[in-house]
C-alpha positions in Angstrom: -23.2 -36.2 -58.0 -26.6 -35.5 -56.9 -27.1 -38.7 -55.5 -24.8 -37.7 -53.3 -25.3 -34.2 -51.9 -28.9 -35.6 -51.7 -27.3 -38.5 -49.3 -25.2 -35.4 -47.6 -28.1 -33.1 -47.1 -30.1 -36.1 -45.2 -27.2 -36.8 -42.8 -27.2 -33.0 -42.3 -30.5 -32.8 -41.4 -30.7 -35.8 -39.3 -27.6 -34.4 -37.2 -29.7 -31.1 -37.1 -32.7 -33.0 -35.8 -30.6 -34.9 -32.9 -28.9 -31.7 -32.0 -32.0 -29.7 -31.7 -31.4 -29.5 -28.0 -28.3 -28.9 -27.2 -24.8 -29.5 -28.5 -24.2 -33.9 -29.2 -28.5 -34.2 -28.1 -27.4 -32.8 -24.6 -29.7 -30.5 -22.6 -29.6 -26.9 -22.9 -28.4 -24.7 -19.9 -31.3 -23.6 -18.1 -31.7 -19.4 -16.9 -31.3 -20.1 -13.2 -29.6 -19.2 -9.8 -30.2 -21.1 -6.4 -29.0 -20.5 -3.3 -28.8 -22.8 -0.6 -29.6 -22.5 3.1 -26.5 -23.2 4.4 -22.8 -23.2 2.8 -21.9 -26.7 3.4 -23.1 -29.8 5.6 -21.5 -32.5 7.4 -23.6 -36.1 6.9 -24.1 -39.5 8.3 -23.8 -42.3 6.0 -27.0 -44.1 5.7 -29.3 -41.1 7.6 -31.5 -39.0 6.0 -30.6 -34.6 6.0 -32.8 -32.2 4.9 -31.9 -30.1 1.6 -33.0 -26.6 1.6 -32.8 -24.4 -1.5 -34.5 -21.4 -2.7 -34.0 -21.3 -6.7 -35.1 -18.0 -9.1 -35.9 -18.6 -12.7 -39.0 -18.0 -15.3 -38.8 -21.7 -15.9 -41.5 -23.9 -15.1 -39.0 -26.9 -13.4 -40.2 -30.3 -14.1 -38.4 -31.9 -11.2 -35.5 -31.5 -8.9 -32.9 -34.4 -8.3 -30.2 -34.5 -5.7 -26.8 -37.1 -6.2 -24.3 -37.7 -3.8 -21.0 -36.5 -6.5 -16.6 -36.1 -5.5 -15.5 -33.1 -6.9 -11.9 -33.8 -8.6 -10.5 -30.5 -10.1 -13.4 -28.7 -12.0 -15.5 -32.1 -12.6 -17.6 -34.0 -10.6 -17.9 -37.7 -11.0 -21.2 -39.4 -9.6 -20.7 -41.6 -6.3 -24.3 -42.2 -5.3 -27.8 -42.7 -7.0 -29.7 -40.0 -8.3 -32.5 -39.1 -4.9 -35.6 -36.9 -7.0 -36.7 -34.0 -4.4 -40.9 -35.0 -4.3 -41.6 -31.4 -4.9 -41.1 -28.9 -8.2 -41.7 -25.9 -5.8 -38.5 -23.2 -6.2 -38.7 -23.2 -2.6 -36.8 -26.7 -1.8 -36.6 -28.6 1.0 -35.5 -32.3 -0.1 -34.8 -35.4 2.3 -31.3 -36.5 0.8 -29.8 -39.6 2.2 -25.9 -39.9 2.1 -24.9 -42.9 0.2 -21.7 -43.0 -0.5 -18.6 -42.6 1.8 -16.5 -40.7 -1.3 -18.8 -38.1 -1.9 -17.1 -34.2 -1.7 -20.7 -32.4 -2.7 -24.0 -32.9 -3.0 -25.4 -32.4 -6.4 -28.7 -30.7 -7.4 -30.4 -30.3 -10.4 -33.0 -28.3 -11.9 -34.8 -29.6 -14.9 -36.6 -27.5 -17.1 -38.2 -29.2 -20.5 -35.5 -29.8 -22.1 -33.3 -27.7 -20.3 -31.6 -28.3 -16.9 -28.6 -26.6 -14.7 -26.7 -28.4 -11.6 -25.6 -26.4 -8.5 -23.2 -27.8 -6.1 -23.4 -28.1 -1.8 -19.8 -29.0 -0.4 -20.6 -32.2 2.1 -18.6 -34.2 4.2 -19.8 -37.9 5.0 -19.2 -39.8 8.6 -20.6 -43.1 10.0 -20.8 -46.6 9.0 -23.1 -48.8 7.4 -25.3 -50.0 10.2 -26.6 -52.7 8.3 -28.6 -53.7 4.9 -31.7 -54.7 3.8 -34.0 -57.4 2.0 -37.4 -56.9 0.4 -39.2 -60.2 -0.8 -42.7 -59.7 -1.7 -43.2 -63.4 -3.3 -42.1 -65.4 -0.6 -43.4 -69.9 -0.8 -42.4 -71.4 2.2 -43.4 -75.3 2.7 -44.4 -76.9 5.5 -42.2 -80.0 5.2 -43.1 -83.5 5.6 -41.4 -85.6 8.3 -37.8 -85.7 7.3 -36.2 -90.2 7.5 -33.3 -90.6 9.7 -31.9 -93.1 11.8 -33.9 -92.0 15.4 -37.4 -91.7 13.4 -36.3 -94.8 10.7 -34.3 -97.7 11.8 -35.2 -99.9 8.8 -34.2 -97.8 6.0 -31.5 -95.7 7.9 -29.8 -98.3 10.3 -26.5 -96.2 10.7 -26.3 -93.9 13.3 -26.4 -90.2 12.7 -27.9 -91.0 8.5 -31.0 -89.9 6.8 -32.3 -88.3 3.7 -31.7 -84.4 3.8 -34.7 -82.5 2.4 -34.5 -79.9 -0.4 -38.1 -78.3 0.8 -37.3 -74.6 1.2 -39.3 -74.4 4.6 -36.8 -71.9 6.3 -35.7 -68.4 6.5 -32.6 -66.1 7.4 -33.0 -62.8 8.4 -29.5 -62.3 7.8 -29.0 -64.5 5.2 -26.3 -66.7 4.3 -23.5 -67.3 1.3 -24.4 -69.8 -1.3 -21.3 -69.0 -4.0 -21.7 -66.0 -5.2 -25.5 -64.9 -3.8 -26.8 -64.7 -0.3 -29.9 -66.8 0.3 -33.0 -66.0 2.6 -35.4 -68.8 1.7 -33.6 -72.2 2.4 -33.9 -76.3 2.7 -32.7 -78.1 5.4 -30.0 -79.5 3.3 -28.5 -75.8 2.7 -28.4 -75.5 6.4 -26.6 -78.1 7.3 -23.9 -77.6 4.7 -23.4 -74.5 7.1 -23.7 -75.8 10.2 -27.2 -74.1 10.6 -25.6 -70.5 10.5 -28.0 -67.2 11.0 -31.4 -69.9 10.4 -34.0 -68.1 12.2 -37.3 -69.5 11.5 -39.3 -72.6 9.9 -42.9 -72.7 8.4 -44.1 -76.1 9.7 -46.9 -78.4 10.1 -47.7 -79.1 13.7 -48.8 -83.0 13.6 -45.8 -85.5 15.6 -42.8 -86.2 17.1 -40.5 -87.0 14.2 -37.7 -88.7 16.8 -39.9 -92.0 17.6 -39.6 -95.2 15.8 -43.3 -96.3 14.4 -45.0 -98.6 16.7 -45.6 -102.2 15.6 -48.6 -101.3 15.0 -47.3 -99.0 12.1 -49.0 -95.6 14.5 -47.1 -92.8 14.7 -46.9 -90.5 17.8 -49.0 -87.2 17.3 -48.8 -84.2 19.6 -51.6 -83.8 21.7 -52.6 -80.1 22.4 -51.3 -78.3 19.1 -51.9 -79.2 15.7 -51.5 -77.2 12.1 -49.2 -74.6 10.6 -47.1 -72.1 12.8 -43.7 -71.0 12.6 -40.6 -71.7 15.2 -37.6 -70.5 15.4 -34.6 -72.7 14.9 -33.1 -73.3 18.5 -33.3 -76.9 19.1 -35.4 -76.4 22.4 -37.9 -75.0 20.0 -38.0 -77.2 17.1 -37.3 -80.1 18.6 -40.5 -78.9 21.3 -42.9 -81.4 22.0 -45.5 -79.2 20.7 -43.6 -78.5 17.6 -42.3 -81.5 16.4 -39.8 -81.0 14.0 -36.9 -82.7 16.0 -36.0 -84.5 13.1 -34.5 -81.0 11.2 -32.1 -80.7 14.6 -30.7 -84.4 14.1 -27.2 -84.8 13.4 -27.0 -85.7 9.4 -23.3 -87.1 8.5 -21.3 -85.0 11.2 -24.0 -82.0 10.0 -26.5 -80.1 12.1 -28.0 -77.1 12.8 -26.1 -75.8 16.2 -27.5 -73.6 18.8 -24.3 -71.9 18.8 -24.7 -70.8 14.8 -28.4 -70.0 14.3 -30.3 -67.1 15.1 -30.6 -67.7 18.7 -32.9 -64.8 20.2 -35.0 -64.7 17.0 -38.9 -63.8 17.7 -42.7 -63.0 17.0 -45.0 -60.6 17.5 -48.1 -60.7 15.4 -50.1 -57.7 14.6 -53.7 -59.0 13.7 -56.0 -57.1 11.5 -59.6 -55.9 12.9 -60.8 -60.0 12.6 -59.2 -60.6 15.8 -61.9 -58.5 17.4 -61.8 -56.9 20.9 -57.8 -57.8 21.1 -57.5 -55.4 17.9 -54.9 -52.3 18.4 -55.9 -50.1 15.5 -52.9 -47.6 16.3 -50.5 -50.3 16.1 -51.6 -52.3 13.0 -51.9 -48.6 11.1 -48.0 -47.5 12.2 -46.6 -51.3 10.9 -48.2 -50.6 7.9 -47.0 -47.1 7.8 -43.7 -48.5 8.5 -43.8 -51.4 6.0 -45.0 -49.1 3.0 -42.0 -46.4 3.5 -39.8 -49.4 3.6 -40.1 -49.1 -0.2 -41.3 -51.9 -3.1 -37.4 -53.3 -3.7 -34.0 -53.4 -1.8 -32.1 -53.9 -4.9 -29.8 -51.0 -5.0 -27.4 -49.4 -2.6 -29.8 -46.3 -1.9 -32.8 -48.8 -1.7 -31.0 -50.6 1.0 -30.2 -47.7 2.6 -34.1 -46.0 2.6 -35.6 -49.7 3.9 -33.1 -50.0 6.7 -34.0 -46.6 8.0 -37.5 -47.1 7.8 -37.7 -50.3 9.8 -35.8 -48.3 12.3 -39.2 -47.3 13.2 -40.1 -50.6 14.3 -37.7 -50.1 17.5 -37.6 -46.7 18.0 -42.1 -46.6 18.3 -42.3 -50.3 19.4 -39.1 -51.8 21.5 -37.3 -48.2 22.2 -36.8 -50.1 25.9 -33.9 -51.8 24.0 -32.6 -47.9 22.8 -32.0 -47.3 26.6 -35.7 -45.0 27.1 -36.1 -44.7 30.7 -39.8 -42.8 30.5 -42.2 -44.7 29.7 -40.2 -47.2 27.6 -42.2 -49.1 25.3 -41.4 -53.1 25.1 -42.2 -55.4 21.8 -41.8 -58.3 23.5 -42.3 -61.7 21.6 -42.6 -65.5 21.5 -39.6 -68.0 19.7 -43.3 -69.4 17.6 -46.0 -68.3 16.4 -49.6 -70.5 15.6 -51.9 -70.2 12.8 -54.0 -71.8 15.6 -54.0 -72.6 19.4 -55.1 -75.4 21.1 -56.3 -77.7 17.9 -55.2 -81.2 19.2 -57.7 -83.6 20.7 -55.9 -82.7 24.3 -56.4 -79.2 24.4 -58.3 -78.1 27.3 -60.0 -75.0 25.2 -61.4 -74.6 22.2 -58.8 -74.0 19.2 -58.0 -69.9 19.0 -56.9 -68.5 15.6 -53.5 -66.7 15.6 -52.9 -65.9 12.2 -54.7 -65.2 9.5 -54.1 -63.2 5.9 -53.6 -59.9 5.7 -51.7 -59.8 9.0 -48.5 -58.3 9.9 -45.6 -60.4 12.1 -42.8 -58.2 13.4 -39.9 -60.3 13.4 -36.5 -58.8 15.8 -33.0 -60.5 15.6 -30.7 -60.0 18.6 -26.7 -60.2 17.5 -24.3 -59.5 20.1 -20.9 -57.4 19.3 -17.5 -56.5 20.8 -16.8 -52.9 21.0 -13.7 -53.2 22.4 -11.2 -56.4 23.0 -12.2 -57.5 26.4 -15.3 -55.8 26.8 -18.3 -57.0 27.4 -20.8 -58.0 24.3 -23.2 -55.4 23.4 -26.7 -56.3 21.9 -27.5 -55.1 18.7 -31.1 -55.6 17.4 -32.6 -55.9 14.3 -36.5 -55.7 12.8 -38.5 -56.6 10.3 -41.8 -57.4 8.9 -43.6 -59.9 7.4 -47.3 -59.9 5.9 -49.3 -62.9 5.5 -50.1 -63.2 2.3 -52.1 -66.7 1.7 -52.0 -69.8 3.2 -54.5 -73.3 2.8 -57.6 -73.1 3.8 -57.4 -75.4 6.9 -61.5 -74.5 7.5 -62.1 -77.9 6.6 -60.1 -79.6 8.6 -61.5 -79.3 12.2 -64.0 -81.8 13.3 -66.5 -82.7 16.0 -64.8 -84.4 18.5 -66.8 -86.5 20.9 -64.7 -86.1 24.0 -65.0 -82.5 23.9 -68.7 -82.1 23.2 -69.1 -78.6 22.9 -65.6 -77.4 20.3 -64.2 -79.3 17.4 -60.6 -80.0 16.8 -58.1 -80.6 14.1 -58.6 -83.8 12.0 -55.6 -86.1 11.8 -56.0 -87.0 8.6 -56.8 -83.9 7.1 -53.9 -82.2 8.9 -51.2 -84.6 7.3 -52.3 -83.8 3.8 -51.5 -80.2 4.5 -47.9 -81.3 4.5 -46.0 -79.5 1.4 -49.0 -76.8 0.7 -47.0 -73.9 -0.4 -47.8 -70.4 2.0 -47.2 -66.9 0.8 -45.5 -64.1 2.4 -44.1 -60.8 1.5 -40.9 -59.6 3.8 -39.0 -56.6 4.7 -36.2 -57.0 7.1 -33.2 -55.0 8.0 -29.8 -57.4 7.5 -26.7 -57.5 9.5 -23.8 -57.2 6.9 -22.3 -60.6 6.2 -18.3 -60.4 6.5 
């Protein structure tokens, strides 16, 4: 018998111990009022409002967190990710995005210690989502070696319209596209052309030769003159099938497959932002407001709100860089932009200058997706743009690789050799791009 009122009296005071701060471990009501600034608000999905508040209490609060809630009789249910406030300060004024299309009220809550109360702002939610987001900050792209088929290898590929595919993930979607149940950014050629090519946009590549040309008897190949080394294209067949690209053998036809004009992402392009090594063509305003723009797009676009906040802050990319495409008549600003982008210019043994660096780590590339929509059946196609960024993380060191060259006399130029083992050299890249919303 005292076994067991010993046994009793411990659960008793282990229940007394996890109660100690409310009823079932639950927080205590906190001594507090709050009024806010305005009795209700009307929102736009996927845009940003500010909160304002003034709260009275003796409390020292700990934080304040907002949640999008629908109010169903006396209850509130949770619709929307909890948003913290930034500031403890009983006077608040919190950015709050709208996430959720169900929402009745915003919810806010003062936390205390261990003691917290909720108070409640009627809302009403309009809009659309206007896209998504992706964040990647451990990109590999591979520059991929020259991929057999029948127009660049007879012997081994005599049938027309054959060849081996490549599994080298040496292209990205801004949009993305459906592989079962995921959606896929990073890609091979082979996962392209089981789609036809759909929303590619660019390719990390190796500038070196034509990759349509049968090898001479001599066993040669044909190497571009002018350009040499890494860059990236995008994925219309004008542009890597250039003849200063050299990647025609990714726009062959494989088995009835192909990457089509028609599917990719036609009007993808560049614009690099150098850092202060490119010298006098350095814009210090403009490198500081990408990288303003890149760090409020947030570390992850894993979540609904995440989404949501990166989307919005790329908006700045237009709206500061390429607001001419907003319809700004006064002094419009243009981003402008190229279909390619060089880590260097000019390093073939034709070049008539001396090889320019382009790219280099630590750099910044705006990237800008054009889609085209149909706001009304029979009406004209409207362009809808999108933006995003990506930072140069690491690539080879390709120092090594240029050599005197004496034709040229006074500059040195890209060494054959040495440029064809740079084939397969993984780069590294962090990305954050808005998404169009795959249907």
């Amino acid at each position: 018998m005292k076994k067991t009122l010993f046994v009793l009296s411990i659960a008793a005071l282990v229940f007394a111990s996890c109660d100690k701060n409310g009823e079932n471990g639950k927080l205590k009501p906190l001594d507090a009022t709050l009024e806010f600034e305005v009795p209700s608000v009307e929102l736009v999905y996927g845009e940003p409002a500010t909160i304002s508040a003034v709260a009275v209490t003796e409390a020292t609060l700990d934080k304040v967190v907002l949640k999008a809630v629908k109010k169903s009789g006396e209850t509130y249910e949770a619709v929307g990710e909890e948003q913290p406030a930034g500031s403890t300060e009983l006077e608040i004024k919190a950015e709050f995005f709208a996430d959720s299309k169900e929402m009745t009220d915003i919810e806010l809550t003062l936390v205390a210690g261990k003691q917290s109360k909720s108070f409640y702002l009627p809302a009403s939610v309009t809009g659309e989502p206007q896209g998504t987001a992706w964040i990647n900050d451990a990109v590999t792209l591979y520059p991929d070696k020259k991929v057999a088929h029948n127009v660049n290898d007879n012997v081994t590929y005599p049938v027309e319209n054959t060849g081996a595919g490549s599994d080298t993930k040496s292209f990205f979607s801004m949009h993305g596209i459906k592989i079962g149940d995921s959606v896929e950014h990073i890609l091979s050629l082979n996962e392209l052309l089981e789609v036809d090519g759909l929303n590619a946009s660019m390719c990390w590549l190796n500038c070196l030769e034509k990759t349509d040309a049968q090898p001479k008897e001599d066993g040669s190949l044909t190497y571009i003159g002018g350009q040499r080394g890494y860059m990236f294209s995008g994925c219309r067949k004008a542009s890597l099938g250039g003849g200063t690209t050299g990647r025609q053998c990714d726009v062959a036809n494989y088995s009835g497959h192909m990457l089509k004009d028609d599917n990719i992402d036609y009007d993808f392009s560049f614009v690099a932002v150098n850092g202060s090594w490119i010298g006098e063509k350095y814009d210090d305003a403009k490198y500081k407001l990408v990288d303003r723009i890149w760090l409020s797009a947030g570390e992850s676009a894993e979540t609904n709100l995440e989404q949501i906040k990166a989307f919005w802050a790329l908006k700045k990319i237009q709206e500061e860089l390429d607001n001419s495409k907003l319809g700004v008549e006064e002094n419009p600003t243009s981003l402008g932009g190229k279909t390619y982008l060089r880590r260097w210019t000019g390093a073939g043994q034709t070049s008539t200058s001396a090889p320019a660096e382009g790219l280099r780590a630590g750099d910044y590339i705006i990237i800008r997706s054009e889609r085209k929509e149909n706001v009304a059946e029979g009406a004209e196609a409207v362009s809808k743009y999108y933006y995003g960024i990506v930072q140069v993380l690491q690539m080879p060191d390709d120092s090594g690789l240029f050599t005197m060259d004496s034709a040229k006399g006074s500059w040195k130029v890209m060494d054959i050799q040495g440029c064809y083992d740079f084939f397969m050299k993984p780069s590294y890249f962090a990305i954050k791009t808005q998404c169009e919303i795959l249907k």
